[in-house]
One Martini backbone bead per residue (centre of mass of N, CA, C, O) as a GRO file, in nm:
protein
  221
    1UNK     BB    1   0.099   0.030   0.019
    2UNK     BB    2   0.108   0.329   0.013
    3UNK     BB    3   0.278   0.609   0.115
    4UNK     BB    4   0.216   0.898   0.360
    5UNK     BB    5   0.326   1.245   0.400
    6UNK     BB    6   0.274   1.494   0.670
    7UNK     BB    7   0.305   1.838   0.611
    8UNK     BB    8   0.386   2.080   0.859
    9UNK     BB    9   0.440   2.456   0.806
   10UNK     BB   10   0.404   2.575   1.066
   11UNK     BB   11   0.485   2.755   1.321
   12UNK     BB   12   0.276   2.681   1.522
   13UNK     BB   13   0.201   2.374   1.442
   14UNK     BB   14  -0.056   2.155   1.541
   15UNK     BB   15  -0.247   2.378   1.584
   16UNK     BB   16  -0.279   2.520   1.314
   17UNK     BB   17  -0.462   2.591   1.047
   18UNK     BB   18  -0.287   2.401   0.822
   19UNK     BB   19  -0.379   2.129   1.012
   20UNK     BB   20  -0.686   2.163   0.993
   21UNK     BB   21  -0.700   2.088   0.718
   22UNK     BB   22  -0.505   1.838   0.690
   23UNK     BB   23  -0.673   1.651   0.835
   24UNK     BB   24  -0.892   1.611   0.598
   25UNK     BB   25  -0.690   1.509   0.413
   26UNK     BB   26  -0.656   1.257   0.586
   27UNK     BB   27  -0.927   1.124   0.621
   28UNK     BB   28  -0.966   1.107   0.320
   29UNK     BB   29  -0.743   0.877   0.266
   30UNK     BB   30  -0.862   0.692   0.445
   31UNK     BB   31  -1.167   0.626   0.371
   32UNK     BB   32  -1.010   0.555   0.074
   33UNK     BB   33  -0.762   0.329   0.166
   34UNK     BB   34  -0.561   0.437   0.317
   35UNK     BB   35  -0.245   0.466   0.492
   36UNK     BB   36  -0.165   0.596   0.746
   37UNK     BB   37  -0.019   0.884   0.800
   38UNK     BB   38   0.266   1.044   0.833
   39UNK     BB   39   0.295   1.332   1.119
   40UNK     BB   40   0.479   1.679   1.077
   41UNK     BB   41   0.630   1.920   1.240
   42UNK     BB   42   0.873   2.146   1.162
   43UNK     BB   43   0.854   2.329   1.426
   44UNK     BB   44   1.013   2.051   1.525
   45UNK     BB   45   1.279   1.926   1.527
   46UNK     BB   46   1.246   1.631   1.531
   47UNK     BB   47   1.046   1.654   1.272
   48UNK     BB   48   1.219   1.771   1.084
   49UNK     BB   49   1.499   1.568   1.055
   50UNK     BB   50   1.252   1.357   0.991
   51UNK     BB   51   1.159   1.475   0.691
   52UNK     BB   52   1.444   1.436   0.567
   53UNK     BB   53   1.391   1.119   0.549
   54UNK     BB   54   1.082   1.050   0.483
   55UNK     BB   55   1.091   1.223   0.150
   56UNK     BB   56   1.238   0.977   0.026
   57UNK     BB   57   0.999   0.735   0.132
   58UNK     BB   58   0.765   0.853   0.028
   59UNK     BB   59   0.528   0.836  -0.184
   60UNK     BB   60   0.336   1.073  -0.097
   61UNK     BB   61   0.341   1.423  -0.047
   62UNK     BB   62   0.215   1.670   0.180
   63UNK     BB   63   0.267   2.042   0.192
   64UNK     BB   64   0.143   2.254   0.451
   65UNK     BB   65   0.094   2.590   0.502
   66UNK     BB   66   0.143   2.967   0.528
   67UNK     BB   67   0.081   3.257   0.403
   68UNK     BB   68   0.362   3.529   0.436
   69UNK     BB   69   0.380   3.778   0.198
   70UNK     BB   70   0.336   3.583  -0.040
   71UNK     BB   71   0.499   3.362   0.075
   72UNK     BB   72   0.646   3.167   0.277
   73UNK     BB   73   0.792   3.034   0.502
   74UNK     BB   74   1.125   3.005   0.667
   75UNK     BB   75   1.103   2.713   0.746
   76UNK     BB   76   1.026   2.621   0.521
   77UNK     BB   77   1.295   2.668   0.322
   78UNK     BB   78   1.492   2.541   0.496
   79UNK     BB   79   1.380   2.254   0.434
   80UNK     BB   80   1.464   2.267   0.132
   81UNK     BB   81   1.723   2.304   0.161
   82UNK     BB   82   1.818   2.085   0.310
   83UNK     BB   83   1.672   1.841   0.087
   84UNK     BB   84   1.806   1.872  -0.142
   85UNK     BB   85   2.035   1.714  -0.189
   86UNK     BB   86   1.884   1.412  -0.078
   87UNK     BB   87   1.680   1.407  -0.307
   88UNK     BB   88   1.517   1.168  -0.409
   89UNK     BB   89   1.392   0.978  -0.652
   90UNK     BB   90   1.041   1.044  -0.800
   91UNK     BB   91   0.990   0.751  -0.936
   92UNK     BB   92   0.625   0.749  -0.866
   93UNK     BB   93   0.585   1.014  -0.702
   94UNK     BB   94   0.428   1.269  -0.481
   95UNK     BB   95   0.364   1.631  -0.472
   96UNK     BB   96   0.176   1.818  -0.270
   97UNK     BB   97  -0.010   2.122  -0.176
   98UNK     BB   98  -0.077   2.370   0.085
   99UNK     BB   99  -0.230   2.664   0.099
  100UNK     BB  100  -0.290   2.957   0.321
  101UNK     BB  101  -0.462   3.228   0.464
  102UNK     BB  102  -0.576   3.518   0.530
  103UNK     BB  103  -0.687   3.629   0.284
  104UNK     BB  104  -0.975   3.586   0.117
  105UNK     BB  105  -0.795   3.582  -0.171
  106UNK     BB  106  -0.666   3.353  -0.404
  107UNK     BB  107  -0.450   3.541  -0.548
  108UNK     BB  108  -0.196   3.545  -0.338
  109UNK     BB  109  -0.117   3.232  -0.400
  110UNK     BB  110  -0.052   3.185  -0.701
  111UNK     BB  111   0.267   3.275  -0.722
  112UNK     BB  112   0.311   3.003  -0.508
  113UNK     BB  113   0.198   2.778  -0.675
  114UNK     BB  114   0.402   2.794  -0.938
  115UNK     BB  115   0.653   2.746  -0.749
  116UNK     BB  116   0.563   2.446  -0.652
  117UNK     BB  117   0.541   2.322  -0.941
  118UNK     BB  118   0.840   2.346  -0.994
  119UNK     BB  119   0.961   2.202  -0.725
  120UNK     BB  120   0.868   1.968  -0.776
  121UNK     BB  121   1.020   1.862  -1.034
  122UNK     BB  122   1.306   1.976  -0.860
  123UNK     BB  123   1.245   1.648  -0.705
  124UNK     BB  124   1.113   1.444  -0.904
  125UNK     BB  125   0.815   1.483  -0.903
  126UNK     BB  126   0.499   1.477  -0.889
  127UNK     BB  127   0.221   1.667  -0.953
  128UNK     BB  128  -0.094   1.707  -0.757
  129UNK     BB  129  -0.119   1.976  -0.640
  130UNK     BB  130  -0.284   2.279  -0.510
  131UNK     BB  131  -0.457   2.417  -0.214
  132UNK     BB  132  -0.626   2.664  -0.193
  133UNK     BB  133  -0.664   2.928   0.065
  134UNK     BB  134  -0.885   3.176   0.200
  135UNK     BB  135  -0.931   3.266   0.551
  136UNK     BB  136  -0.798   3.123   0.736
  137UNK     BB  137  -0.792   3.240   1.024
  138UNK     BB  138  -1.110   3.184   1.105
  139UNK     BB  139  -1.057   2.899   1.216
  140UNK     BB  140  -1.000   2.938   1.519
  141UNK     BB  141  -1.315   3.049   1.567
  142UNK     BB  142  -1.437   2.865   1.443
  143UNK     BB  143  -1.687   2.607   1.424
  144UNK     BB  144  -1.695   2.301   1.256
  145UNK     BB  145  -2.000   2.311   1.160
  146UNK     BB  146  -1.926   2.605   0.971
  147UNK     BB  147  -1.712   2.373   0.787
  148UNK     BB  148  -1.889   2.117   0.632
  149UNK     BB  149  -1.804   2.225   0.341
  150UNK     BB  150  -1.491   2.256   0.339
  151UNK     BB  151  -1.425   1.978   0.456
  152UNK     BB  152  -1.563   1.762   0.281
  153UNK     BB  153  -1.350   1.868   0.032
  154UNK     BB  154  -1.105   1.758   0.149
  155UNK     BB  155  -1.189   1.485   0.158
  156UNK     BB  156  -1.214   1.454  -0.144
  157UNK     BB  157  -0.926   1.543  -0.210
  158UNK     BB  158  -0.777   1.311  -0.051
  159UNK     BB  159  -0.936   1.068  -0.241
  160UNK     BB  160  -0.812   1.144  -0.450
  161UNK     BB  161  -0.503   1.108  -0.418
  162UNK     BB  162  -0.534   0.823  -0.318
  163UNK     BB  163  -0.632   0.734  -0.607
  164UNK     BB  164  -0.514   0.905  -0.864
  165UNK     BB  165  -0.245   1.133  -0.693
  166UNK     BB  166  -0.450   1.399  -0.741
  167UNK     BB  167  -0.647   1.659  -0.838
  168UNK     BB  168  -0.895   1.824  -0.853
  169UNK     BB  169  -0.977   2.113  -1.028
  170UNK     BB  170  -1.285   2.143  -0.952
  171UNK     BB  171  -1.234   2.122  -0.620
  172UNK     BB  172  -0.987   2.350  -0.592
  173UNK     BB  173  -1.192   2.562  -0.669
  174UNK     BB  174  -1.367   2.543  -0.458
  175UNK     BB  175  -1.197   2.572  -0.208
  176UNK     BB  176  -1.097   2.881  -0.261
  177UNK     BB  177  -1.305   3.035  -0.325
  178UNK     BB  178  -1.241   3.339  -0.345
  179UNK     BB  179  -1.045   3.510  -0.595
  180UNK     BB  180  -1.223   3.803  -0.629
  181UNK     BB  181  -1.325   4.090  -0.601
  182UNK     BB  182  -1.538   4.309  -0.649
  183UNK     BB  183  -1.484   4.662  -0.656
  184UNK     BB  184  -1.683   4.725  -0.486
  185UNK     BB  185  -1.648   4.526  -0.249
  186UNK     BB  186  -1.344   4.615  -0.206
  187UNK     BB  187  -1.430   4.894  -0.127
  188UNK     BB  188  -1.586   4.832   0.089
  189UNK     BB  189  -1.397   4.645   0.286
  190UNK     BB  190  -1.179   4.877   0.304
  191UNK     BB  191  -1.320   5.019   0.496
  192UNK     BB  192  -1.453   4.801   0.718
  193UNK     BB  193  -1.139   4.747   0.811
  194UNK     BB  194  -1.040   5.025   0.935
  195UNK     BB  195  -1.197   4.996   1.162
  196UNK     BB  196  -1.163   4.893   1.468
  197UNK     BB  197  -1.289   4.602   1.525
  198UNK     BB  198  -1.145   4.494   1.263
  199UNK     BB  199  -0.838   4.505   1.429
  200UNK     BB  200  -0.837   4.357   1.711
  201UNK     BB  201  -0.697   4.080   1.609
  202UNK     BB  202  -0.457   4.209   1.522
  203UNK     BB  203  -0.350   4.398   1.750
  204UNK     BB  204  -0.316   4.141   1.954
  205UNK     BB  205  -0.114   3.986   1.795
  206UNK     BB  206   0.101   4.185   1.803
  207UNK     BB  207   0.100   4.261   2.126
  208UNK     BB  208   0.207   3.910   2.166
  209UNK     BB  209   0.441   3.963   1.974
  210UNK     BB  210   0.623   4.218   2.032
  211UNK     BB  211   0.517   4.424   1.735
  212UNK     BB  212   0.366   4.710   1.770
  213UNK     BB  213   0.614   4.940   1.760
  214UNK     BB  214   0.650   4.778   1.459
  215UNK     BB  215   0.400   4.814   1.247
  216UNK     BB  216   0.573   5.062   1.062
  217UNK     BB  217   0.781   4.906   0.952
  218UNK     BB  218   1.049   4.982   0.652
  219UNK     BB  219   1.313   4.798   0.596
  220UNK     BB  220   1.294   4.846   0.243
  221UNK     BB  221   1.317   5.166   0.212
   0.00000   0.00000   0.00000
């Protein structure tokens, strides 16, 4: 029976958004008969260490990340610079990925989406495609109930995986949710992310993590 190996790059770890998504598309592989996933977290350094002897051993492997800034994290490109040595020979193996953001819009995503399927074939790999998601950040606060079709369509990509090895475009479009609003929505939109209440919770990620005193740091100007 195939190997699969479920690698989460959130710096978050088992907590983290991408881990929540992650967690439907492991249920709908074993559902559909897939044997129970090796589960990794970058996070961990021993789960690091073990992932980059891991990738070279699993038949399909799926990295689901957290979009940042545009970019993959940090800690993925490290995991990534480390396995290119290493990176076992690809042949009938396939490496699937999973992007999420606090974006709304899929569209953020699709930069980093073009380079993960590059990234595939230079690691010898079959490209299984990238599952896109935005407004991920609002999982932490949602109840299962509340997600329980976006749930199912995981569970279905993760079936399609399992049986054919990729997933299905039109599947991968429904999770994407919206890709673009239309001008007048962004208007709108735009406004309404202004007011305080609207902030509130992005204001306090900021002073839990020590970085309030620098929200307007430009160090690239």
């Amino acid at each position: 029976m195939p190997s699969f190996l479920l690698l989460d790059g959130s710096p978050r770890g088992p907590r983290s958004n991408s881990m929540k998504l992650l967690a439907q598309v492991k249920e709908g592989w074993e559902l559909s008969g897939g044997a129970a996933p090796e589960t990794l977290h970058l996070a961990l350094p021993a789960d690091f260490d073990r992932a980059l002897t891991a990738f070279g051993a699993a038949d399909t492997v799926l990295l689901g990340m957290p979009l940042y800034t545009d970019a993959m994290p940090a800690l993925v490109l490290a995991f990534l610079h480390a396995l290119a040595p290493r990176a076992a020979d690809g042949e009938a193996r396939r490496l699937g990925f999973l992007v999420q953001s606090g974006f709304p819009e899929a569209l953020h995503s699709r930069p980093l989406e073009r380079y993960l399927e590059k990234l595939a074939r230079r690691l010898g790999r079959h490209y299984a495609g990238t599952i896109v998601r935005g407004g991920g950040e609002s999982l932490r606060a949602m109840p299962d109930q509340a997600n329980r079709k976006l749930w199912g369509q995981l569970r279905t990509l993760g079936g399609q995986l399992s049986r054919e090895g990729r997933f299905a475009p039109a599947t991968l479009h429904a999770v994407a949710g919206v890709e673009r609003f239309p001008r007048p929505a962004a208007a709108l939109l735009g406004l309404v992310f202004r007011l305080p209440l609207t902030q509130f919770y992005w204001n306090r990620q900021l002073k839990r993590n020590g970085a309030w005193r620098r929200r307007f740091a430009r160090p690239y100007a």
